[in-house]
PDB file of N, H, CA, C and O in Angstrom:
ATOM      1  N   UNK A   1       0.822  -1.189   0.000  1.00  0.00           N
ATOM      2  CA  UNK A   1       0.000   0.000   0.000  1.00  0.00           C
ATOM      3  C   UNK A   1       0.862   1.247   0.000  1.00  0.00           C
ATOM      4  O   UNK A   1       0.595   2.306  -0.568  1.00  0.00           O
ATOM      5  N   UNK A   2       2.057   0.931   0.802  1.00  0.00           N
ATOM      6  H   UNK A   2       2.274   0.071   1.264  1.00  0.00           H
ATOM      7  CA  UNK A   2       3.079   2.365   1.093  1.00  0.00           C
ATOM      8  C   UNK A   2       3.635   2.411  -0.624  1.00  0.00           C
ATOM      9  O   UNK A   2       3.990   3.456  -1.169  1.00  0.00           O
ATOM     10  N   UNK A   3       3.622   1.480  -1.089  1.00  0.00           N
ATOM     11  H   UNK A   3       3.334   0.631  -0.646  1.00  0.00           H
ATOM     12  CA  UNK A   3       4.335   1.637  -2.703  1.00  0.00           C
ATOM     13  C   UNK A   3       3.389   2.219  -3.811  1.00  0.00           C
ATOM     14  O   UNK A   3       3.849   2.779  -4.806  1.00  0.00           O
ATOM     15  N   UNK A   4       2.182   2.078  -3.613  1.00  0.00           N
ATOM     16  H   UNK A   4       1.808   1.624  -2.805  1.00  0.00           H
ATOM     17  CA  UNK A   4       1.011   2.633  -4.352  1.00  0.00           C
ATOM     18  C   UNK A   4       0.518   3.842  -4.022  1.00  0.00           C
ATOM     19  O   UNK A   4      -0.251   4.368  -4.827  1.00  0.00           O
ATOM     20  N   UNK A   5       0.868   4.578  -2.712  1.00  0.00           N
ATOM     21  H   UNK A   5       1.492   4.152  -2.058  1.00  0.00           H
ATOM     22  CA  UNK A   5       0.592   5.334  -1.942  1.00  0.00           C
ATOM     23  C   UNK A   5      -1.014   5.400  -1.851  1.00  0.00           C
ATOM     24  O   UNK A   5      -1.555   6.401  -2.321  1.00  0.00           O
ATOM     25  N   UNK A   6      -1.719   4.505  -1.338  1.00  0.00           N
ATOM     26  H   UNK A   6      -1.280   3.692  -0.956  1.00  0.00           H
ATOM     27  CA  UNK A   6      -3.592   4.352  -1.440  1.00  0.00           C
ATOM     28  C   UNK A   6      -3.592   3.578   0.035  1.00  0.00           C
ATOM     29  O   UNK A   6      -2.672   2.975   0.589  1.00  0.00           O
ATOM     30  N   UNK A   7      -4.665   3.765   0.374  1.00  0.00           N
ATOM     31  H   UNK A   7      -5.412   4.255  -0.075  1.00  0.00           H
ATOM     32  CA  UNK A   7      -5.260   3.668   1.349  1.00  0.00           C
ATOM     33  C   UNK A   7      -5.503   1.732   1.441  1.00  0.00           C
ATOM     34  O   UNK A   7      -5.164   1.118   0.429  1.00  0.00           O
ATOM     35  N   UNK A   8      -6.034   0.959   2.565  1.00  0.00           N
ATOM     36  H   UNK A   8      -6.309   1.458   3.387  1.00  0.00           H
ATOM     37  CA  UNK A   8      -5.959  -0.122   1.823  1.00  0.00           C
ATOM     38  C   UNK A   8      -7.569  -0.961   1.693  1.00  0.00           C
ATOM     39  O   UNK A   8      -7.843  -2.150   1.531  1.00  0.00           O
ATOM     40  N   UNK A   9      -8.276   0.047   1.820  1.00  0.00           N
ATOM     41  H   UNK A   9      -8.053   1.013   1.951  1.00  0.00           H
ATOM     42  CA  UNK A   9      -9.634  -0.190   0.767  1.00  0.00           C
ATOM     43  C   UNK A   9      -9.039  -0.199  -0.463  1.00  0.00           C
ATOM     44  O   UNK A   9      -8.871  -1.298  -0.990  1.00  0.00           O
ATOM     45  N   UNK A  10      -8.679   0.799  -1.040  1.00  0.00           N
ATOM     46  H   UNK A  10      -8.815   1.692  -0.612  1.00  0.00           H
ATOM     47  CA  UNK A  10      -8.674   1.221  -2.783  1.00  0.00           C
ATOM     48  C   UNK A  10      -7.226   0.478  -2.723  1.00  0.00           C
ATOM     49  O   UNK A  10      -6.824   0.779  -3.847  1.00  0.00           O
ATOM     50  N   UNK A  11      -6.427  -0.114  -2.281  1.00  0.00           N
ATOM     51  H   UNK A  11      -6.754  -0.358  -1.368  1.00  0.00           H
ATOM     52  CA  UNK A  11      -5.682  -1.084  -2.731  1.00  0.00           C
ATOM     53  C   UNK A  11      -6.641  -2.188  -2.671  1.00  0.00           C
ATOM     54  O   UNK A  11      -7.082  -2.699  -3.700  1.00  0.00           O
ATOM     55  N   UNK A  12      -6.980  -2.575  -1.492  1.00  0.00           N
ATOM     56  H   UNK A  12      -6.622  -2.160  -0.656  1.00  0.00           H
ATOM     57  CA  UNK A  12      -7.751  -4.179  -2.345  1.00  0.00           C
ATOM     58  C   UNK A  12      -8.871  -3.772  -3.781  1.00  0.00           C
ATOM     59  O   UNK A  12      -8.883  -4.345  -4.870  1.00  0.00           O
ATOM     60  N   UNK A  13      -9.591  -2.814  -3.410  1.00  0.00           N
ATOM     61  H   UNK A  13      -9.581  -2.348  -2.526  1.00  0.00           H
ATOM     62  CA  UNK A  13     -10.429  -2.590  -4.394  1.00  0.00           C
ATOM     63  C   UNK A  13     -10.044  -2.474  -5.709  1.00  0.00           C
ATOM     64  O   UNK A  13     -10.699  -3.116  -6.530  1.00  0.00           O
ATOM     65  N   UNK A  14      -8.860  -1.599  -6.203  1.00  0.00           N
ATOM     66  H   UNK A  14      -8.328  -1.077  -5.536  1.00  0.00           H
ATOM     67  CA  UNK A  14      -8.193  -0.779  -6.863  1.00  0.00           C
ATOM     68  C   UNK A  14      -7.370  -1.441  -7.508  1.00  0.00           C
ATOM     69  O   UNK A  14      -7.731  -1.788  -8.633  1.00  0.00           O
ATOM     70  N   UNK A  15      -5.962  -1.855  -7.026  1.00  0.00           N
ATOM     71  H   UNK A  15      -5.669  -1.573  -6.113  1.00  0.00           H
ATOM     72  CA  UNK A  15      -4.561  -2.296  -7.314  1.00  0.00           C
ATOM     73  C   UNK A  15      -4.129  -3.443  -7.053  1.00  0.00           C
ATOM     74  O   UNK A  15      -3.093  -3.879  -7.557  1.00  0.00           O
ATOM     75  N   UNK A  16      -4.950  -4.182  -6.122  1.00  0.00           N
ATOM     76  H   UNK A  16      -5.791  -3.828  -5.713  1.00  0.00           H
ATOM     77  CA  UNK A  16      -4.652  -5.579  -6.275  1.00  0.00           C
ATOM     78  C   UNK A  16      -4.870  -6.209  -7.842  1.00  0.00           C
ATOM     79  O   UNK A  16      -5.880  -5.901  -8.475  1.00  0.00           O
ATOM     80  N   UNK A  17      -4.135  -6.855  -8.251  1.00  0.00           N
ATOM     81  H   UNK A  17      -3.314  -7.104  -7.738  1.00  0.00           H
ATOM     82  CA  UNK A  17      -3.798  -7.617  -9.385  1.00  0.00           C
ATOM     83  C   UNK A  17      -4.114  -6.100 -10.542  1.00  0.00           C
ATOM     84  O   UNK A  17      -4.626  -6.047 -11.660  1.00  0.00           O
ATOM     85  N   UNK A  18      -3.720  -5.365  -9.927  1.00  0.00           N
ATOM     86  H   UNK A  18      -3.303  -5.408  -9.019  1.00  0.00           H
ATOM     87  CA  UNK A  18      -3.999  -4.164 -11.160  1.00  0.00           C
ATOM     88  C   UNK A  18      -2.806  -3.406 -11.106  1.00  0.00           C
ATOM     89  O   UNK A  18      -2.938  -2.338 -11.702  1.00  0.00           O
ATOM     90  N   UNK A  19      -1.349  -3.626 -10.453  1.00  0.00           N
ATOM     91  H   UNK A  19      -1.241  -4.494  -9.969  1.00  0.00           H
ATOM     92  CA  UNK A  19      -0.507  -2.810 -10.299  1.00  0.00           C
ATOM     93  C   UNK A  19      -0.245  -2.076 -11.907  1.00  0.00           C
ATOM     94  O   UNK A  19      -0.365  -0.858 -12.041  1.00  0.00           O
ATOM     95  N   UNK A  20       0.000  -2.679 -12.688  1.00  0.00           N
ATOM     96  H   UNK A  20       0.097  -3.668 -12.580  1.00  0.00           H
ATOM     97  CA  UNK A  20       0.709  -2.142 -13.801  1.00  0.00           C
ATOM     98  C   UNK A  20      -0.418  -0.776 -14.626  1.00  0.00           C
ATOM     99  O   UNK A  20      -0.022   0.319 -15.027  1.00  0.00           O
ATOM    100  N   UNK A  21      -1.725  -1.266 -14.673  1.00  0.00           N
ATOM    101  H   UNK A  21      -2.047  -2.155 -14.347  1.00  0.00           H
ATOM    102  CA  UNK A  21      -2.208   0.009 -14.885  1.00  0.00           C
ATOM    103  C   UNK A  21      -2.503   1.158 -13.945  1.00  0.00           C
ATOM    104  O   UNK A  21      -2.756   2.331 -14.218  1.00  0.00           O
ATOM    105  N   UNK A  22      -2.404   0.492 -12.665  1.00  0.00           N
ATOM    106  H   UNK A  22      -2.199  -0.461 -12.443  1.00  0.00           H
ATOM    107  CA  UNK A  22      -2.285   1.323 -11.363  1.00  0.00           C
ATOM    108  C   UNK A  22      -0.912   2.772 -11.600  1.00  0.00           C
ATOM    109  O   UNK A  22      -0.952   3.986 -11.402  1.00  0.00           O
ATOM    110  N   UNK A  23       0.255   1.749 -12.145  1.00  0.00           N
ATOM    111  H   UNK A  23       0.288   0.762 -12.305  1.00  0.00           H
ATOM    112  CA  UNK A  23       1.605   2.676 -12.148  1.00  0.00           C
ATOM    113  C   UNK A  23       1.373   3.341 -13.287  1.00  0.00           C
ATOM    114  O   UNK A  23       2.023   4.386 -13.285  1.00  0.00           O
ATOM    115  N   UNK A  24       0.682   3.189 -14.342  1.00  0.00           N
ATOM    116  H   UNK A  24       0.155   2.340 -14.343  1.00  0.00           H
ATOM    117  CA  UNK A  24       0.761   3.656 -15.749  1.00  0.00           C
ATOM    118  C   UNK A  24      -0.133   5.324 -15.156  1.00  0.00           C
ATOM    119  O   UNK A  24       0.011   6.157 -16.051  1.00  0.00           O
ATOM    120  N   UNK A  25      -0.662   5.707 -14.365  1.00  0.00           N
ATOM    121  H   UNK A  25      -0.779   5.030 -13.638  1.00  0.00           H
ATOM    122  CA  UNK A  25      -1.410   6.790 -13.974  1.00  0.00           C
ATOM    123  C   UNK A  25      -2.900   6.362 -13.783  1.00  0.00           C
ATOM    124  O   UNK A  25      -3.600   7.322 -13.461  1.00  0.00           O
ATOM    125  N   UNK A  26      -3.465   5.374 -13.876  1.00  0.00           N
ATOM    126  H   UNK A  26      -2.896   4.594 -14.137  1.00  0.00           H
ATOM    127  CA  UNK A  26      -5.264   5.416 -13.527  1.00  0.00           C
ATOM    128  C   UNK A  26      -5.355   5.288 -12.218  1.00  0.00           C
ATOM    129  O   UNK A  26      -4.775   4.484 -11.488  1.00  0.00           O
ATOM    130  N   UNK A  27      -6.468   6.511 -11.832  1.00  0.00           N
ATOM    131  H   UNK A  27      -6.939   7.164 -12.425  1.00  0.00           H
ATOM    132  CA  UNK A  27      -7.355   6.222 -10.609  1.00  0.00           C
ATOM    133  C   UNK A  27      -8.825   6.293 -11.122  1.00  0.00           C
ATOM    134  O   UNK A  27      -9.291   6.591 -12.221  1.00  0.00           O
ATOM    135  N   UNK A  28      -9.587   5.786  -9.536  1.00  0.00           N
ATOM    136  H   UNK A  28      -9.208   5.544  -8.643  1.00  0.00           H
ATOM    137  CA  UNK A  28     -11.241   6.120  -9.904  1.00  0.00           C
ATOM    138  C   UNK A  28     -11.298   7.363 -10.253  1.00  0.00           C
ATOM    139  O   UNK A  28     -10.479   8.265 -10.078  1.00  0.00           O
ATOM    140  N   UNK A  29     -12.652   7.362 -10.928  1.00  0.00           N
ATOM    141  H   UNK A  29     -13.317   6.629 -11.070  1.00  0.00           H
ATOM    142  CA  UNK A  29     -13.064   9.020 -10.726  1.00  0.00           C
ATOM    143  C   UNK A  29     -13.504   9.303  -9.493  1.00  0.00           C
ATOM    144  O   UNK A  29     -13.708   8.406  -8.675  1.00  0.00           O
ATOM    145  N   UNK A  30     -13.763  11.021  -9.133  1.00  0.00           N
ATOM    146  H   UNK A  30     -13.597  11.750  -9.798  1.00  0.00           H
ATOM    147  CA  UNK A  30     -14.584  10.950  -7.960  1.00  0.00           C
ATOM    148  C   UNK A  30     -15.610   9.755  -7.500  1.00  0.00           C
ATOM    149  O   UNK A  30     -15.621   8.596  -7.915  1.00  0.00           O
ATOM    150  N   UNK A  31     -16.208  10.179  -6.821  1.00  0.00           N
ATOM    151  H   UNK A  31     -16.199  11.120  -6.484  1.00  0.00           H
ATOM    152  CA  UNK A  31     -17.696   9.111  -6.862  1.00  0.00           C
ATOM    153  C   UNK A  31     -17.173   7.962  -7.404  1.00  0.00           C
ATOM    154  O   UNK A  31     -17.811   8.148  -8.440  1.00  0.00           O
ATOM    155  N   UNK A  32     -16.581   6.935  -7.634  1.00  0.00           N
ATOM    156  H   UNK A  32     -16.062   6.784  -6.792  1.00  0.00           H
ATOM    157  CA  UNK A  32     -16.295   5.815  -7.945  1.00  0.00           C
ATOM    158  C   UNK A  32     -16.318   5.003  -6.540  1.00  0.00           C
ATOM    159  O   UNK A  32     -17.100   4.099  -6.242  1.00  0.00           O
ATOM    160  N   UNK A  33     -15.458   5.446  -5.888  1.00  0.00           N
ATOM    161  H   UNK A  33     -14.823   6.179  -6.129  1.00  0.00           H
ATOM    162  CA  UNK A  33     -15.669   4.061  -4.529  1.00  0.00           C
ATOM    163  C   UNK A  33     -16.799   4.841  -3.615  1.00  0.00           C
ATOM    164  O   UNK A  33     -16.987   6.055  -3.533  1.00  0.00           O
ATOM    165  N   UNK A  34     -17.342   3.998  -3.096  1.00  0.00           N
ATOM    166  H   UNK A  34     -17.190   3.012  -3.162  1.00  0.00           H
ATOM    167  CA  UNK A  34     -17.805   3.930  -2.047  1.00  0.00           C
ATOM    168  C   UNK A  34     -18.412   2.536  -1.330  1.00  0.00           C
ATOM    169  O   UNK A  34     -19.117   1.701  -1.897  1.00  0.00           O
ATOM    170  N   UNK A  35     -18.041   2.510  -0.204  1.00  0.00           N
ATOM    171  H   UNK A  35     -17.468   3.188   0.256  1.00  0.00           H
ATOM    172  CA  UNK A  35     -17.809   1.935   1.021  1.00  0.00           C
ATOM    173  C   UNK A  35     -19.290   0.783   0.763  1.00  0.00           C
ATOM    174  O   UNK A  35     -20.300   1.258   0.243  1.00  0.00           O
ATOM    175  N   UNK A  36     -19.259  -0.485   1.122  1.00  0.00           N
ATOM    176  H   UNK A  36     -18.439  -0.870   1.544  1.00  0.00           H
ATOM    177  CA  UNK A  36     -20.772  -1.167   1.200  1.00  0.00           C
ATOM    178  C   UNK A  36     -21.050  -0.926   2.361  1.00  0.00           C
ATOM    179  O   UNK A  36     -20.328  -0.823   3.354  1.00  0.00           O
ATOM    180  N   UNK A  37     -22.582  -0.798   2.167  1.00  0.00           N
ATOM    181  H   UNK A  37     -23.168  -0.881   1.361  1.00  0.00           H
ATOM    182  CA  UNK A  37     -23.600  -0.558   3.068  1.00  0.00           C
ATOM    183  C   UNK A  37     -23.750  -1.194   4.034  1.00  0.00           C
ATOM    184  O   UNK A  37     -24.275  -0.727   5.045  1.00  0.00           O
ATOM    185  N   UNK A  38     -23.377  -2.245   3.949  1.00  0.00           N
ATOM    186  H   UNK A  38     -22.951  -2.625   3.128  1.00  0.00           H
ATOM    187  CA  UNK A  38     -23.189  -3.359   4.887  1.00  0.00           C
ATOM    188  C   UNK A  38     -22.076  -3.639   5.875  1.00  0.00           C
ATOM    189  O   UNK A  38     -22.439  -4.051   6.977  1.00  0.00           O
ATOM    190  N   UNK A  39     -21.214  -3.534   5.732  1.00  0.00           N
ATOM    191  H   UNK A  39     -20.919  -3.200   4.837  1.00  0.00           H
ATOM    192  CA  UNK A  39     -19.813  -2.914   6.077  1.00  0.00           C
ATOM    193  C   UNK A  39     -19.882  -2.126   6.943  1.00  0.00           C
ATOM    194  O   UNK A  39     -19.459  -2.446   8.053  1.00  0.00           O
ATOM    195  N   UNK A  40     -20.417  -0.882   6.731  1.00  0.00           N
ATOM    196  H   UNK A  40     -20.761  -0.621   5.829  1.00  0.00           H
ATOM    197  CA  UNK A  40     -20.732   0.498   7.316  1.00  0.00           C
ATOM    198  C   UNK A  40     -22.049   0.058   8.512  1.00  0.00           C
ATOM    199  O   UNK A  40     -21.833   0.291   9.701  1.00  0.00           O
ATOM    200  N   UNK A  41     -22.643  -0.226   8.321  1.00  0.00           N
ATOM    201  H   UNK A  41     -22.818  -0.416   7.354  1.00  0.00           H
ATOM    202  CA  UNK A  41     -23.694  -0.693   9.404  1.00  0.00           C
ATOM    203  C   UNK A  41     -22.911  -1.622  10.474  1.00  0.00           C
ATOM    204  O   UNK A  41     -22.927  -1.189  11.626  1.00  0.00           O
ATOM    205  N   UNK A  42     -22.337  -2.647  10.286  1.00  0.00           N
ATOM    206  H   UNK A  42     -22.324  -2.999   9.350  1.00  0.00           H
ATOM    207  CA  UNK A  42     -21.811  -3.403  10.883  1.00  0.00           C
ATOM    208  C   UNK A  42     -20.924  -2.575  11.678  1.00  0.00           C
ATOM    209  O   UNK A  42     -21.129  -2.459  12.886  1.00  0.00           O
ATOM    210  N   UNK A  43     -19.941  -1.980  11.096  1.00  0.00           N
ATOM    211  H   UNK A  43     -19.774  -2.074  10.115  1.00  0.00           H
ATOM    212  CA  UNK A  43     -19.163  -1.084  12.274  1.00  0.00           C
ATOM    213  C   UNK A  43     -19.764  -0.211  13.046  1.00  0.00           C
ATOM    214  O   UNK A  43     -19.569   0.020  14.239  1.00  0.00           O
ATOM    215  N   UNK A  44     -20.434   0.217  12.379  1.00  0.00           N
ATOM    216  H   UNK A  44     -20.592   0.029  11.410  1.00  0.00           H
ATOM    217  CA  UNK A  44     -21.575   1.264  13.346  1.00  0.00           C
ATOM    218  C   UNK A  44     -21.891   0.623  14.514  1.00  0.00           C
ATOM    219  O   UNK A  44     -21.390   0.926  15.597  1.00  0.00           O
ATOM    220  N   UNK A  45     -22.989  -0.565  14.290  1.00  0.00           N
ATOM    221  H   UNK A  45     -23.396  -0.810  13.410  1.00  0.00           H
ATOM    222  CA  UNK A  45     -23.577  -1.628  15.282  1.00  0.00           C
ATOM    223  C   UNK A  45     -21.997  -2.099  16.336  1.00  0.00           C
ATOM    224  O   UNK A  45     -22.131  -2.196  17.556  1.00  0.00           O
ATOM    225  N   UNK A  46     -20.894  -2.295  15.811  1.00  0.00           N
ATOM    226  H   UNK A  46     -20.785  -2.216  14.820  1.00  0.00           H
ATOM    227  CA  UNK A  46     -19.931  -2.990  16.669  1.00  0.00           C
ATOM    228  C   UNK A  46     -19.539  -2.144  17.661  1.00  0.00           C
ATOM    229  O   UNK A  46     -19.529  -2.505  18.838  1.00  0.00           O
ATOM    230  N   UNK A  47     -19.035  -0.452  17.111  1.00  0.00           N
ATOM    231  H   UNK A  47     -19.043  -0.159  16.155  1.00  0.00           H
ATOM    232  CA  UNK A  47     -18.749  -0.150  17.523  1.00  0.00           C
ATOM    233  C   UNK A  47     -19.987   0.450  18.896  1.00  0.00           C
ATOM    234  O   UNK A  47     -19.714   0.464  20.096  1.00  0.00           O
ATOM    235  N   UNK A  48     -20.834   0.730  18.505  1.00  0.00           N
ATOM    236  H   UNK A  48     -21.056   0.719  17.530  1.00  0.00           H
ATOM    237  CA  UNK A  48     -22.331   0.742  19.707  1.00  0.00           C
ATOM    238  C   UNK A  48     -21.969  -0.203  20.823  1.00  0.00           C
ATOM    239  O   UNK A  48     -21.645   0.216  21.934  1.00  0.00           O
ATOM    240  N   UNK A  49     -22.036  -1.694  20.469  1.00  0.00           N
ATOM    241  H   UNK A  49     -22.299  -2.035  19.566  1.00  0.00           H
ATOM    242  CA  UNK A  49     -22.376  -2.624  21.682  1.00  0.00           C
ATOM    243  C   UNK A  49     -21.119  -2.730  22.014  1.00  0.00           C
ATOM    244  O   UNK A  49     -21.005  -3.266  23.116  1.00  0.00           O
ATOM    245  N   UNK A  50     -19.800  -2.352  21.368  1.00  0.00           N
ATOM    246  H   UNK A  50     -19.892  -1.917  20.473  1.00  0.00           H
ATOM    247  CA  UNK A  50     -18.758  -1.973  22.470  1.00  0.00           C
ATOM    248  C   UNK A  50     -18.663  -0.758  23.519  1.00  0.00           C
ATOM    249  O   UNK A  50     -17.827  -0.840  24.418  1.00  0.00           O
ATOM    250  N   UNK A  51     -19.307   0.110  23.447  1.00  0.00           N
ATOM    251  H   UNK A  51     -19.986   0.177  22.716  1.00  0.00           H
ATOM    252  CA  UNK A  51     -19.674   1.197  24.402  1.00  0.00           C
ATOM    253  C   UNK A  51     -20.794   0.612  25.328  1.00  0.00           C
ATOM    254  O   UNK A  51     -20.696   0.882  26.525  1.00  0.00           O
ATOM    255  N   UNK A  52     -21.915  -0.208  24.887  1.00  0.00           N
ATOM    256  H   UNK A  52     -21.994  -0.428  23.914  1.00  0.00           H
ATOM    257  CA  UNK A  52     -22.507  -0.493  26.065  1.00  0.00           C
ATOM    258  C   UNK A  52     -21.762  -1.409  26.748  1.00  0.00           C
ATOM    259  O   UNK A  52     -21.586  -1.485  27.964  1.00  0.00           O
ATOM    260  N   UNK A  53     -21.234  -2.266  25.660  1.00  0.00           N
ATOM    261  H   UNK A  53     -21.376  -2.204  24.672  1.00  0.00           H
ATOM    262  CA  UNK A  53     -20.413  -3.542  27.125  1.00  0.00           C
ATOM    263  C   UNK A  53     -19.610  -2.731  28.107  1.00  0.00           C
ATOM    264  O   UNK A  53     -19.682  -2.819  29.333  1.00  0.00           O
ATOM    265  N   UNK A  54     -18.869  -1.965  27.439  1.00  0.00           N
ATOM    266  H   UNK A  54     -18.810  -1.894  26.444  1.00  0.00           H
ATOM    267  CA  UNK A  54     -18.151  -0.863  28.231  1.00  0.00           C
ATOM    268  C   UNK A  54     -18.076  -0.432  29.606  1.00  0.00           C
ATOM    269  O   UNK A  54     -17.347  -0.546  30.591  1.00  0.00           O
ATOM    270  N   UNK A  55     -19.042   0.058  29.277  1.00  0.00           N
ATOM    271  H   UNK A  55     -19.635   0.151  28.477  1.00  0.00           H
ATOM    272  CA  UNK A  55     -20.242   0.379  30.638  1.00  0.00           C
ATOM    273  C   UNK A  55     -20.797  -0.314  31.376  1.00  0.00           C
ATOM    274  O   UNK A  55     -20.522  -0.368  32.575  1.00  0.00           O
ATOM    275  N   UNK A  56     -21.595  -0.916  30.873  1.00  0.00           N
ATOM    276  H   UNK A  56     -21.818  -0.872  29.899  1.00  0.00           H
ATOM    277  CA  UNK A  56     -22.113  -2.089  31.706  1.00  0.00           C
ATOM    278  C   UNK A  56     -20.670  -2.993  32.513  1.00  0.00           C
ATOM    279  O   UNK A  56     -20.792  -3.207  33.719  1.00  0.00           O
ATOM    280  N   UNK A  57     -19.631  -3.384  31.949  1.00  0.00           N
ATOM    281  H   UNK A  57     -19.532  -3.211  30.969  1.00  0.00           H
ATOM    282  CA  UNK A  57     -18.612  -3.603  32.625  1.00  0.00           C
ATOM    283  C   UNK A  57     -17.539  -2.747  34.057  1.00  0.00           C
ATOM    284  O   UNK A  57     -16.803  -3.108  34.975  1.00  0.00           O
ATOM    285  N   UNK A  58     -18.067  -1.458  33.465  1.00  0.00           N
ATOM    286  H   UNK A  58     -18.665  -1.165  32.719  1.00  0.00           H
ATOM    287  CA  UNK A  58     -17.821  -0.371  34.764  1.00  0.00           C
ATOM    288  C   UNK A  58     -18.893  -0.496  35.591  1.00  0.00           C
ATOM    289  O   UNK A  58     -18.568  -0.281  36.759  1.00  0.00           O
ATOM    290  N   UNK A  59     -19.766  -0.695  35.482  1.00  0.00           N
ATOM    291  H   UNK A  59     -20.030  -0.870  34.533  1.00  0.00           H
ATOM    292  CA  UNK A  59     -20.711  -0.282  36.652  1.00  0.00           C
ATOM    293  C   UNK A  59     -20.587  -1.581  37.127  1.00  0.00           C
ATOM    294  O   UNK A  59     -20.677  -1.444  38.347  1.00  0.00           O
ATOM    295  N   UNK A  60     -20.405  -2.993  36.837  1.00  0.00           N
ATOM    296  H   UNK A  60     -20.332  -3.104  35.846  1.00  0.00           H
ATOM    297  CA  UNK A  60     -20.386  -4.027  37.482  1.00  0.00           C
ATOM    298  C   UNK A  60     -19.333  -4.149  38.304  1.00  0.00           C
ATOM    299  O   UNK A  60     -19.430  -4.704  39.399  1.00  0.00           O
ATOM    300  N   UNK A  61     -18.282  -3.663  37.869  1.00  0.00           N
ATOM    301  H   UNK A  61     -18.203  -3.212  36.980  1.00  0.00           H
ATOM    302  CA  UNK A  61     -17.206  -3.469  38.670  1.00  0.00           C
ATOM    303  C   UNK A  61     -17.204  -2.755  39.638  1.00  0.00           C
ATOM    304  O   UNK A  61     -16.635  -3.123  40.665  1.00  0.00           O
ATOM    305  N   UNK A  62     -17.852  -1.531  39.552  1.00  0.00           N
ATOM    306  H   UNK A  62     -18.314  -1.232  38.717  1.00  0.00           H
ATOM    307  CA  UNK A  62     -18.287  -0.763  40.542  1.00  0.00           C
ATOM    308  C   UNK A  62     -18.901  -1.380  41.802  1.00  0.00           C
ATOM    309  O   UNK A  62     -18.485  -1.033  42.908  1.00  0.00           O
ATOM    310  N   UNK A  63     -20.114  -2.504  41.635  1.00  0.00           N
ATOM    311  H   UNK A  63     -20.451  -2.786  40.737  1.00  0.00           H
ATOM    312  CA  UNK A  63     -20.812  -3.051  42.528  1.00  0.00           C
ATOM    313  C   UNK A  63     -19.815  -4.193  43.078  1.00  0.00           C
ATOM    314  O   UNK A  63     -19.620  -4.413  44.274  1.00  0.00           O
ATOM    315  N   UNK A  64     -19.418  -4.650  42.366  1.00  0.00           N
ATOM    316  H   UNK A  64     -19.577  -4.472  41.395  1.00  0.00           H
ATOM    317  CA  UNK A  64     -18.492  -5.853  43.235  1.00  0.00           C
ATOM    318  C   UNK A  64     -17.750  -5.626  44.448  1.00  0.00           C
ATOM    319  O   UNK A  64     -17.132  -6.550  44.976  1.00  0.00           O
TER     320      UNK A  64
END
């Protein structure tokens, strides 16, 4: 990714097995990537019920 200089979404997306037209100068256009919907929900949701476990783990600790 440090050799392509891209992020490593748009390397897997992008430049995997595509180096050579990668180096020749092509990128997406704007608006070309974006993220699945699914993906994005999921972290959303993970990152949520790690803040409640969170918590709920402080306050139990608290009572013990």
């Amino acid at each position: 990714m440090n050799r392509f200089e891209c992020c490593s979404q748009c390397y897997i997306e992008y430049v995997e097995f595509r180096e050579d037209r990668w180096n020749s100068g092509w990128r997406p256009q704007d608006g070309e990537y974006k993220p699945p919907l699914i993906k994005t929900i999921l972290e959303t949701f993970r990152a949520y019920t790690y803040r409640i476990f969170r918590r709920v783990k402080k306050w139990l600790i608290f009572w013990t």
